[in-house]
N, C-alpha and C positions, 0 to 999 in steps of 0.2 A: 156387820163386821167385815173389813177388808181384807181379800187375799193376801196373807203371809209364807215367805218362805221358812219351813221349822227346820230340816234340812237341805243345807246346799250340796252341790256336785262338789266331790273332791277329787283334788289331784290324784293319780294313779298311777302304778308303774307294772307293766304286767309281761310276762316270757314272752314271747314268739308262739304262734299256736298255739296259748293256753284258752282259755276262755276269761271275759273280763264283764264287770257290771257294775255300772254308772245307777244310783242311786238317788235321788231328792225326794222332799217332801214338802207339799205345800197344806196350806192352814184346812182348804174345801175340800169335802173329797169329790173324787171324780173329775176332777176338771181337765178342761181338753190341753195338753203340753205338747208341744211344737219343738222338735229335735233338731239341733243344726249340726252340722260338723265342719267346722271353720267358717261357718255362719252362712252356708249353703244348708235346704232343708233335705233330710236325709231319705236312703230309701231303704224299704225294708227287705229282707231277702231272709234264704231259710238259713244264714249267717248271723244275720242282723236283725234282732225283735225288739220291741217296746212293748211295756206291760202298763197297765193303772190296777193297783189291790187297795181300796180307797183313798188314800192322803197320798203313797206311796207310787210314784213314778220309777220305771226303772227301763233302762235300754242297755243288753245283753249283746255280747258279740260271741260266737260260742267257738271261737278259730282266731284268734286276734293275728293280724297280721301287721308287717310295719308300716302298710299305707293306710290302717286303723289308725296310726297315732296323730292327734289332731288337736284341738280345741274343742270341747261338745258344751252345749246350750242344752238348757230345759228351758220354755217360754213359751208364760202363759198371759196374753196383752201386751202390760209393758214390762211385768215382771219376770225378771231372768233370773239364773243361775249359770255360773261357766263355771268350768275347768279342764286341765289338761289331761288328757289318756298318752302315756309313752310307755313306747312297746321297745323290750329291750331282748335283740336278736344280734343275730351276726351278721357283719355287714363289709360283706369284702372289696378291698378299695385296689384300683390300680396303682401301681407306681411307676408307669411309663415304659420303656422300650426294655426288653427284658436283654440282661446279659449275655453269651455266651461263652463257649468253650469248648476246647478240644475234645474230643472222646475218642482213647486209643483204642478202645477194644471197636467202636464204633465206623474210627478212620473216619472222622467227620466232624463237623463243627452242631453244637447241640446247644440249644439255648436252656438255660436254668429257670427253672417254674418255681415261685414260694408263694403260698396263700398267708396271709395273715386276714386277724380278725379285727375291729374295735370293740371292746366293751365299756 
């Protein structure tokens, strides 16, 4: 019987900091799967783990950060799975040389500071 994929990687959207976990299942159990992360092979850290609980493949990130968010592979031969992990935090952008203005109680020229966010 040929290796099958039963479940594939699914796309995922996860906090900033929270913990996240990538999922498939192939047809054998135990079989060796090959993790990529934008199809570089990954590496493991006390962040970042990979489990096999027989059919059941899984790679855990227990702190997702936004240089987590990628494309991740499970690949076993020539059989893959992909999908996207995006990690949704706050991400503050500049917008160039900042304003000023007077400040009387300061008697000075004070530049104006705003933070904004994307979500």
């Amino acid at each position: 019987m040929p290796l099958k994929i039963i479940k594939p990687l699914t796309e995922q959207t996860v906090m900033e900091n929270q913990p996240s976990v990538l999922v498939c299942e192939f047809s054998k159990p135990d079989v060796s799967v090959t993790w990529l992360k934008d199809g570089q092979p990954i590496t493991v850290s006390e962040n970042l783990t990979v489990a096999c609980a027989g059919t059941l493949h899984t790679l855990s990130i227990n702190s997702t950060t936004l240089d987590d968010e990628a494309e991740y592979t499970a690949k076993v031969g020539q059989l893959s799975t992909k999908a996207e992990l995006l990690v949704d935090g706050e991400r503050l952008h500049e917008v160039g040389a900042l304003p000023t203005c007077w400040c009387s109680k300061c008697n000075r020229n004070m530049k104006i500071v705003s933070h904004c966010s994307a979500t």
